[in-house]
N, C-alpha and C positions, 0 to 999 in steps of 0.2 A: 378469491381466497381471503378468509378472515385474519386482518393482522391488529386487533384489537390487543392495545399493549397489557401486559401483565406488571401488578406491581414493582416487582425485580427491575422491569424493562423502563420502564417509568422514571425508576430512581435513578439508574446509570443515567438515561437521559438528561437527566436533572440534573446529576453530578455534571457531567458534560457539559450542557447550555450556563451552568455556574461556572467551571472554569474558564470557558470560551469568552464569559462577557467579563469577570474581572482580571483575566491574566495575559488572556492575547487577543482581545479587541482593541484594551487601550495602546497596546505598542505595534499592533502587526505591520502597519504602513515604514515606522523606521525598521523595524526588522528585515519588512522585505525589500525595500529600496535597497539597505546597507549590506544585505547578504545575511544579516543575521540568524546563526543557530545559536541558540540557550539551551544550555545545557541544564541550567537550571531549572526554565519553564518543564522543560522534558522530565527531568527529577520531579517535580511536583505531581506531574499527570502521572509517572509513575506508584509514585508512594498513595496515587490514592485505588491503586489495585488495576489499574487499566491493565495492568499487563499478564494479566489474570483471570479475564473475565470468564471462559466459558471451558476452563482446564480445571481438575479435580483437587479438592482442597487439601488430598494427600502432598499435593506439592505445591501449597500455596494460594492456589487460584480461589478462587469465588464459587466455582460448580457453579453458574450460571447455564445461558442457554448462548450459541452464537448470533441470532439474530440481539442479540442485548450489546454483544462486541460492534456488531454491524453499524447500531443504530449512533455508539460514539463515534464510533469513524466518521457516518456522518452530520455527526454533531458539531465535531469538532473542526471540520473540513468547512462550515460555513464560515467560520469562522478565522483560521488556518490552516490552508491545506496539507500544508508544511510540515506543521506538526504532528496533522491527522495521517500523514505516509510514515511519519518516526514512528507511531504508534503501529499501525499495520506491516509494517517493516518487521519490527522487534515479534508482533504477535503471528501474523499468517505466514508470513518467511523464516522463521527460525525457531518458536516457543513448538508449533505446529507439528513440523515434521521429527522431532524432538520428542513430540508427544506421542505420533504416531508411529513411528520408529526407533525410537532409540531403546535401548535395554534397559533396566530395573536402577542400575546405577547412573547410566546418563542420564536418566530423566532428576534423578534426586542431584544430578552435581548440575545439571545447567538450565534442566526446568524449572526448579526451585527458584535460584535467585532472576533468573528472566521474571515469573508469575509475582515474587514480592517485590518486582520493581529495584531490585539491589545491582541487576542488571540488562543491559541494553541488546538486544539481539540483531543480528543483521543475516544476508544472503547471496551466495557468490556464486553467481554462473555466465554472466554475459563476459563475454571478452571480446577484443576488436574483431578477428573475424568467425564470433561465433555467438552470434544474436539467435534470431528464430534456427536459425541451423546447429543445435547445439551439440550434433556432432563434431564441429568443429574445433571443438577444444582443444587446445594447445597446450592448458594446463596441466600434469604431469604428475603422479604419482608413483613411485617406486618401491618393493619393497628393502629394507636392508636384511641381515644377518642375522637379528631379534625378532621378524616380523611386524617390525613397527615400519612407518612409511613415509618417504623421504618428497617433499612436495615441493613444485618447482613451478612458476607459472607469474600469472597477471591475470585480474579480473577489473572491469570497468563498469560504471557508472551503479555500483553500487550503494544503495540507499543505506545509511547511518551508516558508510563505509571511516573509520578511523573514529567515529564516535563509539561504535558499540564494541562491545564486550566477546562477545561468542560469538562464531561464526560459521554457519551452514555452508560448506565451501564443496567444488566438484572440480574432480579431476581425469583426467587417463588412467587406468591399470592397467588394460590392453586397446593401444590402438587398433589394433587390426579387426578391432570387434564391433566399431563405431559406435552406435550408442549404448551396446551392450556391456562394451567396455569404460563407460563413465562410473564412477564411484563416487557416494558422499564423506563425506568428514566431519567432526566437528572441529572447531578448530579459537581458542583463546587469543586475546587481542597481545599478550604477551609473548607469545613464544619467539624463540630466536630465530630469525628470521625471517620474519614475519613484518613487514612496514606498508608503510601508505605512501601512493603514487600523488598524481595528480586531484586538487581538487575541481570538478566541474564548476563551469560559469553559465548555470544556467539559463534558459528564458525564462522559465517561470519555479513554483515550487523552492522559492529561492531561503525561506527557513528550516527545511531540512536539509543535513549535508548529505554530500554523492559526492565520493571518492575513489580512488583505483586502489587497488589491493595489491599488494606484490609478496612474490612466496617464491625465497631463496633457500634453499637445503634447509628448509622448516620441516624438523623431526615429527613429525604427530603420531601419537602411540597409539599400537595397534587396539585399545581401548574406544580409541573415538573415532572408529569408523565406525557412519550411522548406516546401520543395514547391514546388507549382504555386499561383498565386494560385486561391481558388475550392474549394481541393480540399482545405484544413481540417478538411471535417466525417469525410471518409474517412479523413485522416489521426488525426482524435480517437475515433473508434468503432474501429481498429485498433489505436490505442496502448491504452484504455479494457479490451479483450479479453485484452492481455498483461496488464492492471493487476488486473484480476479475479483470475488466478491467484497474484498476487502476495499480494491480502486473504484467498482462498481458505486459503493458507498460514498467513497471520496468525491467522485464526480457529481452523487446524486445532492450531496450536499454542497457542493461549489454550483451547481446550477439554481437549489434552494437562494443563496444566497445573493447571487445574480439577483433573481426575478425581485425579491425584496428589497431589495435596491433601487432596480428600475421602477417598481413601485413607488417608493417612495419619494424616488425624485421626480417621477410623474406626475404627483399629486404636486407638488412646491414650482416646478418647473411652469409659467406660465407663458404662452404666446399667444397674440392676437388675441387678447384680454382673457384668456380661460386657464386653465391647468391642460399641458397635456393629455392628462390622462383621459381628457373628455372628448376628444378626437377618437374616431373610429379607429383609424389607421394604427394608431398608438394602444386604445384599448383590447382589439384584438390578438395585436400582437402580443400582450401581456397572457392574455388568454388562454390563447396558444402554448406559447412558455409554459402555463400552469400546467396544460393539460398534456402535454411531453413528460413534463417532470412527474404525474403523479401516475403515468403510464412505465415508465423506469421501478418508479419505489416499487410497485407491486412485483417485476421483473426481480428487484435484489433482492428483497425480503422474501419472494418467494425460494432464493437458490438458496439464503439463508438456512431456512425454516428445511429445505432439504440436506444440508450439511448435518444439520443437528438431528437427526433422526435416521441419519446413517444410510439415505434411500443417494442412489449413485445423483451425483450434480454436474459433474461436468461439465454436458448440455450447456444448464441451466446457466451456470457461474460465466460460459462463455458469451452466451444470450443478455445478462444482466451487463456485463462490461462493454459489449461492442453496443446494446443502447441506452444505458448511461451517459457511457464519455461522448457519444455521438450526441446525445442531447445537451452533456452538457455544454460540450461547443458550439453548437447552435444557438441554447440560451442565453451565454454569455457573450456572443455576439448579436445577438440583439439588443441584448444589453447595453454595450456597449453607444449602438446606434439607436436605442432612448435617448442615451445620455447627449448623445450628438459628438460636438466639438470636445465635452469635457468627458465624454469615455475613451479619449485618446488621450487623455490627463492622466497622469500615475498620479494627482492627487486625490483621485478619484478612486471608487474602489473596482472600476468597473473594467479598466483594465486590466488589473489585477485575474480578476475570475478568469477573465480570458486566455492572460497567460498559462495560467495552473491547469486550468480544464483540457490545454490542449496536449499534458505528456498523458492522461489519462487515458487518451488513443493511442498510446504507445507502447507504456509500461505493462507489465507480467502478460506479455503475448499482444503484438500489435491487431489492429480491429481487423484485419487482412485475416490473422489466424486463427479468429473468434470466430471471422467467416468459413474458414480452411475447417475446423474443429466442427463446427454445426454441419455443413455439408457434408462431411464425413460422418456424420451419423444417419441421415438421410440417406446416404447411396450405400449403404453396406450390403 
């Protein structure tokens, strides 16, 4: 498959590898040691249309293509993983299904300032016992006396959770319906009763935030139900599929960054009088690394390139995520073992990859259900 860039794609690149070297190269080591989210960095990468890229300029966006979205994710993921999930958070978990579901007027009240960057978007479905099982939901919707819906519940380890603005949230209408009974929402970081739990203390990915969600008698008018009541769970395994390609990206650029690393401390790294790099053992392994990672790109950019052209991805999206994140945990443990003694240095940046590469087997569908999703198209 030909993925010769086009102008357009080019230049978001550009933008991208620009902000990545003057705004979060030079801090990301205290960021991520310290726990650090900037809300500010985030506002910047916003205000220059990230959030926007491949949604219709009716409401702001750029009218782009998604492999142009893709390729920031992982631009920016070389760079900071952190901030490349803020961005994928806000655009494939919430701008997305928004766009693809919502009515005439939700798209103008919360597509709008999502795409000009005015605001942050996030996504609520995992809860403690309702991970890959998301029947399980505990979460709770009712209607009252107006038809407006009365929402009760807790959501966990939600990304830009207590940072963002809007919120893609899911609940019960009928239990007894199990997943037919799920329903989405939109849902404002203001309303009453609406607050924020715990914040996680990640391993890795530690400059974006992930927080708990919590929803005490929070009114949501019958206005911002996104969809058909009932039809949540279709709506969360479609949005989940575009989100796959998004971590896909994430990974393939935190493995990029890995190997350029190892690189170059290969070449500086000398023992028994040579550089590393001129050792067999060392240069293959580099080789390798290259040739995972450039077996992956063609894997995202191709589900990419199928999202945009409206041909079903699924598959694909699940294909690209489960060998992404699996490469790039590989590459960045080898990574790490280049480096030797100082890949187990946090001053280094080698640990770092490693850490971040490793939720990207976990996050929007663990690599188990990449599996469980491909096999099931297989045996149908």
């Amino acid at each position: 498959m030909d993925f010769e860039l086009d102008d357009v794609q080019q230049e978001f690149v550009r933008l991208a590898h620009n902000f990545g070297e003057k705004k979060l190269a030079p801090t990301i080591m205290e960021r991520d040691h310290k726990g650090i989210y900037d809300e500010n960095l985030i506002q910047e990468l916003l205000d220059m249309g990230m959030g926007g890229i491949y949604f219709p300029e009716q409401y702001a966006g750029a009218e782009a293509d998604v492999l142009s979205y893709i390729l920031v994710v992982e631009e920016l993921a070389k760079y900071d993983a952190g901030v490349s999930i803020t961005l994928s958070g806000t655009v494939s978990l919430c701008a997305n299904p928004i766009w693809q579901f919502g009515t005439d007027a939700q798209k103008e009240k919360y597509l709008t300032p999502l795409c000009e960057g005015t605001k942050l978007g996030a996504f609520g479905l995992t809860e403690p016992n309702a991970g890959t099982d998301a029947s399980g939901q505990q979460t709770v919707a009712t209607k009252d006396e107006n038809g407006d819906y009365i929402l009760n519940g807790s959501k966990i380890f939600i990304t830009n959770g207590g940072a963002a603005d809007i919120y893609v949230v899911f609940a019960m209408t009928d239990k007894s319906k199990g997943n037919h009974g799920i329903t989405a929402f939109i849902i404002e970081k203001d309303m009453p009763g609406f607050t924020f739990g715990k914040k996680e203390d990640k391993m890795g990915i530690h400059t974006s935030q992930t927080e708990e969600l919590i929803f005490q008698d929070v009114k949501v008018p019958k206005e911002n139900l996104l969809g058909q009541e009932g039809k949540g769970f279709k709506i969360a395994m479609m949005t989940l599929d575009g989100g796959r390609i998004g971590v896909a990206a994430q990974a393939l650029g935190i493995a990029e960054a890995a190997l350029a690393d190892a690189v170059e401390y290969s070449k500086q790294r000398v023992q028994f009088g040579r550089p590393i790099c001129k050792f067999q053992s060392v240069s293959f392994k580099l080789a390798d690394m290259k040739m995972q990672i450039e077996a992956a790109r063609n894997l995202v950019y191709k589900a990419a390139t199928r999202k945009q052209a409206g041909i079903p991805f699924s598959i694909d999206a699940a294909i690209a995520k489960r060998v992404a994140s699996d490469v790039a945990m590989r590459v960045s443990t080898e990574a790490v073992q280049i480096f030797g003694g100082y890949g187990y240095s946090e001053e280094y940046p080698a640990a770092r990859h490693m850490r971040d590469a490793k939720i990207t087997q976990i996050y929007e569908g663990t690599n188990e259900v990449q599996l469980m999703v491909t096999a099931g198209s297989l045996l149908r």
